[in-house]
VOGU-3710 file (C-alpha; in Angstrom, 3 decimals, decimal comma):
1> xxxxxxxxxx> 0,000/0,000/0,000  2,564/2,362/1,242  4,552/1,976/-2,618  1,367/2,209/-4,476  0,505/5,662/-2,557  3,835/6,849/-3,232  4,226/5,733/-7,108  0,569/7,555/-7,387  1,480/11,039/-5,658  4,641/10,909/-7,723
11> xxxxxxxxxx> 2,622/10,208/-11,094  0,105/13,121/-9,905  3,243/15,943/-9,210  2,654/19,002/-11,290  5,097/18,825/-13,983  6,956/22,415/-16,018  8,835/23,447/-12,484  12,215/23,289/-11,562  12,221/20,242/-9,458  8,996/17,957/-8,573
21> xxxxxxxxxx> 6,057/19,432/-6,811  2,364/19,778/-5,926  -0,832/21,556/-5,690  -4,585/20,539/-5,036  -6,559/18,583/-7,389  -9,092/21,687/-7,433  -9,290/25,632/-7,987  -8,778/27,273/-4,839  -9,925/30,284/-3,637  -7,890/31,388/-0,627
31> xxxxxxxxxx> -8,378/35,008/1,576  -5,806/36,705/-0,791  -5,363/34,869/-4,128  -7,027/32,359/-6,984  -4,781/29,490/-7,465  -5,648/26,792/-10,470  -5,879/23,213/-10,098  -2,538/21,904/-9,949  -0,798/24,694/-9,061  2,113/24,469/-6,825
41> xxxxxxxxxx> 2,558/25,354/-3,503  4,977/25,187/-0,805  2,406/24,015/1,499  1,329/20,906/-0,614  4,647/19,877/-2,066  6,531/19,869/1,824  3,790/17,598/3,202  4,132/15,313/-0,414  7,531/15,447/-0,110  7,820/15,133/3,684
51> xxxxxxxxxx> 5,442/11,903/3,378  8,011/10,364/0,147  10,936/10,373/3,012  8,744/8,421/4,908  8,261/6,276/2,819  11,651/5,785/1,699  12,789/5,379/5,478  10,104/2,458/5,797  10,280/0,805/2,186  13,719/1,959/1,734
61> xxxxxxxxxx> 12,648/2,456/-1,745  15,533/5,352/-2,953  13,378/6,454/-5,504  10,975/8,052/-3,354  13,779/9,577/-1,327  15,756/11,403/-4,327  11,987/12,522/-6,065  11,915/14,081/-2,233  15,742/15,607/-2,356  14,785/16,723/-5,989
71> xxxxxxxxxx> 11,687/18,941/-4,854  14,005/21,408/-2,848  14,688/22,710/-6,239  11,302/23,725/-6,758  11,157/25,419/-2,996  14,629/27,372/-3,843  14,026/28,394/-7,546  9,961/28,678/-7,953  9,139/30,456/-5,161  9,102/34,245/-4,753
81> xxxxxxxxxx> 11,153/35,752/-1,842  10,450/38,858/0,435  13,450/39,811/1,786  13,581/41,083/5,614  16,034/42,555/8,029  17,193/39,101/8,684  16,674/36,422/5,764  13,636/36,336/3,490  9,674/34,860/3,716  9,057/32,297/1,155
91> xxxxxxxxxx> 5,793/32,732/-1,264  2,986/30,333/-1,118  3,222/29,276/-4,837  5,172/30,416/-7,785  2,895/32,884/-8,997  1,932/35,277/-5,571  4,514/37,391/-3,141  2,442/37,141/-0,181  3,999/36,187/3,243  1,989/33,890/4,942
101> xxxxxxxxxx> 4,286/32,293/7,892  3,094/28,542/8,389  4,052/28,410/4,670  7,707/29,527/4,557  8,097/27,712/7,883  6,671/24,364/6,122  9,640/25,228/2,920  12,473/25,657/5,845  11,323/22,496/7,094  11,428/20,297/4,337
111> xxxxxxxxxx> 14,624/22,053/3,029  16,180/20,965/6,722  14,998/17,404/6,057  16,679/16,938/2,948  19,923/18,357/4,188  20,055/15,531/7,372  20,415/13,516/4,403  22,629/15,546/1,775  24,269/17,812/3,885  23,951/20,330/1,167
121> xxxxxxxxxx> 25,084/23,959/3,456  22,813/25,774/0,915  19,719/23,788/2,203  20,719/24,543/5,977  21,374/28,109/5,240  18,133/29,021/2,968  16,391/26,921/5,818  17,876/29,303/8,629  16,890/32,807/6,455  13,155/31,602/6,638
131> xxxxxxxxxx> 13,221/30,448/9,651  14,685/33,679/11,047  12,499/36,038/9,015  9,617/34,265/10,649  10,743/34,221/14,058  11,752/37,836/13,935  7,601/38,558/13,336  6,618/36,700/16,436  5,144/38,936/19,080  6,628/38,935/22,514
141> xxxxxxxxxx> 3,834/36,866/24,118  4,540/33,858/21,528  1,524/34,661/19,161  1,961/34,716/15,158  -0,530/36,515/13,167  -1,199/34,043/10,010  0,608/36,536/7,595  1,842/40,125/7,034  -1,007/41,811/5,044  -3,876/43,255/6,836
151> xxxxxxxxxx> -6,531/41,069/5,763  -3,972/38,463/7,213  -4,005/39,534/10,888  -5,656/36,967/12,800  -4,090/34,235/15,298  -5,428/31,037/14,533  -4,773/27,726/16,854  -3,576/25,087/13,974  -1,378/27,608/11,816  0,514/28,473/15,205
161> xxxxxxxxxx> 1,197/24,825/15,409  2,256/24,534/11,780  5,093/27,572/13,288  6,054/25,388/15,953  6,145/22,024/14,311  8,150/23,654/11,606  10,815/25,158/13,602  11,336/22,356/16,444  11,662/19,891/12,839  13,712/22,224/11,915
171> xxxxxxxxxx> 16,231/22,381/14,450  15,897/18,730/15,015  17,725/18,274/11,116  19,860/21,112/11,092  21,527/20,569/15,245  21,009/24,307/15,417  19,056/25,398/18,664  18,857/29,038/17,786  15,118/29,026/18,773  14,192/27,218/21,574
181> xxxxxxxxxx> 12,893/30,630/23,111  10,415/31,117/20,098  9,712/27,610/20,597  8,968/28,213/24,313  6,718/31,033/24,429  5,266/29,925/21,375  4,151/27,094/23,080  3,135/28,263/26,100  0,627/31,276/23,871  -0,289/28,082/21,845
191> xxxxxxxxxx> -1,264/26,009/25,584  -2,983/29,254/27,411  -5,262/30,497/24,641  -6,671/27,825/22,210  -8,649/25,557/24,417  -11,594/25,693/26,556  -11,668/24,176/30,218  -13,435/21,306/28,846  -11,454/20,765/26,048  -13,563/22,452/23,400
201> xxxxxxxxxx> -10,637/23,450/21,085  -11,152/27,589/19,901  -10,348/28,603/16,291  -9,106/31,886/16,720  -7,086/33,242/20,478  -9,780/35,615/21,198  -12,973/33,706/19,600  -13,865/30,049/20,122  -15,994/29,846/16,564  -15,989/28,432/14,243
211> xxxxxxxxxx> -14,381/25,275/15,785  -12,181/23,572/12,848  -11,475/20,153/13,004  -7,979/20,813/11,878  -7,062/22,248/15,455  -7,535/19,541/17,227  -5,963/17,084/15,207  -2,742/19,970/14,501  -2,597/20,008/17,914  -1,940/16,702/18,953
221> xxxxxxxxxx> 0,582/16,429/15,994  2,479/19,673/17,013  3,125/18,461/20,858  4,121/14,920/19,585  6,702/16,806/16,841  8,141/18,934/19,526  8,204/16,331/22,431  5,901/17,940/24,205  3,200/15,551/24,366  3,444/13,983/27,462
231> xxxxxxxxxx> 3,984/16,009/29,312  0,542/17,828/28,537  -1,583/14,487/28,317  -4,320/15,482/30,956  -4,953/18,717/27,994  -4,583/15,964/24,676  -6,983/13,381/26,530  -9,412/16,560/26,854  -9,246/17,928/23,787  -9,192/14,301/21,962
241> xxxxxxxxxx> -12,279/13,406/23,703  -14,571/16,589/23,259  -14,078/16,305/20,047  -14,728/12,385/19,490  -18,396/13,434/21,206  -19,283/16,633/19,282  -17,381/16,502/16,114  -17,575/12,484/15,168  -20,354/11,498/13,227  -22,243/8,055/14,171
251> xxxxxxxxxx> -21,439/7,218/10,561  -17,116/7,413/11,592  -16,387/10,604/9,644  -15,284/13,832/11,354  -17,270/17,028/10,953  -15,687/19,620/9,036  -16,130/22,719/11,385  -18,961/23,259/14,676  -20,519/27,428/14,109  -22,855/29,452/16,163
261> xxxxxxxxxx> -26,381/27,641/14,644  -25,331/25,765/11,512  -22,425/23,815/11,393  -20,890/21,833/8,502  -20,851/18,427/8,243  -19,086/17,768/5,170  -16,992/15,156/5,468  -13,920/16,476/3,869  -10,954/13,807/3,201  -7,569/15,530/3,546
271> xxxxxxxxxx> -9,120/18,471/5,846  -11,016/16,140/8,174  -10,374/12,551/8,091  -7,108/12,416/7,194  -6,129/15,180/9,828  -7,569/13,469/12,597  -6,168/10,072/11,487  -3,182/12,019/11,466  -3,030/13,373/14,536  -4,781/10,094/16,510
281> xxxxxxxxxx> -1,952/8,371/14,898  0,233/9,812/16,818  -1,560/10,026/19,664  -1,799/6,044/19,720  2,078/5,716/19,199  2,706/8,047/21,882  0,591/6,018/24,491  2,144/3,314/23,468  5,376/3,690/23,463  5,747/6,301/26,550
291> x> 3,482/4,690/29,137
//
């Protein structure tokens, strides 16, 4: 299963780029641009790409592992750049200039992953210049706003994990600890303002709706990522089961987001299912292996 997955997202990469890469099967209308099916983004080709090393670390397949290497080209000569005081804020796809933090954060990381296995210094050091231009923009109580323009202000609960999964992988390929303290208080902002008593996981840090099925599942996949899940297990357990009760349909499928009166119900594959498979994934490994 795991090779026929990977020969199929290989097949399905978006092909006239500089190196291999990805976009959704769809047109997508985001907050701030129209992208075309099949255009690339930085978003869709790290997870792809993340997900081929996988695969090549359990098949040992090396194909899947040098289409993987191969897509940093596509990360370093596609995307747009906005330089900053220190280092630069990768664009979301080839064809926009906006600065939207989870994304460049998601490039350094899979640019750090691929140098633990080339040890290509370029890699590291385009890896570091996002990485720093992103933690330069965090506020001083830990908090990232999603991007830089002004429609782009809000704090959201599962982007601010993307931030922190990104940089902890980060670090964890590269050996450089520069920023543990971003790490820290991003953490702690992360802990202290996206969930309810009960577990009822909020959207945004200073409004609770809609509730998004991708924050819980981001959540338990950003405290695994940076070790810190453990350690806040009485929280996970919470958040895990509030939203098993409210969010699961009787059917097995996972609600797409909870509003003030109507809610949606889709049951959305990659948003929904696959999140929370995801995230429970991890959340079954952990218990299991760190009793």
């Amino acid at each position: 299963t795991i090779n026929s997955l990977a020969n199929k997202i290989i097949e399905l990469q978006t092909k006239g780029f500089s190196g291999p890469c990805w976009g959704y099967n769809f047109d997508w209308q985001s907050r701030a641009f129209f992208l075309k099916k099949g255009t690339p983004t930085v978003v869709a080709t790290s997870f792809i790409s993340y997900a081929l090393i996988d695969a090549y670390e359990i098949t040992k397949n090396i194909d899947y592992l040098d289409v993987a290497i191969k897509s940093s080209e596509f990360i370093l000569k596609d995307l747009n750049r906005t330089k900053k005081e220190n280092g630069f804020i990768f664009s979301y796809s080839p064809f926009d200039k906006t600065r939207v933090y989870n994304a460049s954060l998601l490039g350094s990381r899979l640019l750090a992953r691929i140098y633990s296995y080339t040890k290509d210094e370029n890699l590291f050091f385009h890896a570091k210049q996002s990485v720093q231009a992103c933690t330069d923009v965090q506020r001083l109580d830990g908090a990232w706003k999603y991007g830089e323009l002004e429609i782009q202000n809000w704090v959201d609960s599962f982007h601010t994990g993307y931030n922190l999964e990104c940089i902890s992988e980060y670090q964890k390929y590269t050996g450089d600890n520069s920023f543990d303290d971003n790490i820290k208080k991003g953490l702690k902002y992360y802990i202290d303002n996206f969930f309810l008593e009960d577990g009822t996981p909020k959207y945004y840090d200073n409004n609770t709706y809609p509730i998004d099925i991708h924050a819980p599942a981001q959540f338990i996949t950003t405290l695994f990522r940076i070790n810190k899940l453990t350690e806040n297990q009485e929280l996970i357990d919470k958040v895990l089961n509030w939203t098993i009760i409210n969010m699961q349909d009787k059917k097995g499928f996972f609600y797409y987001q909870m509003k003030r009166g109507k809610s949606s119900k889709i049951p959305y594959m990659r948003w929904a299912q696959a999140w929370m498979m995801y995230g429970m994934s991890f959340y079954l490994f952990n218990k299991k292996n760190f009793k």
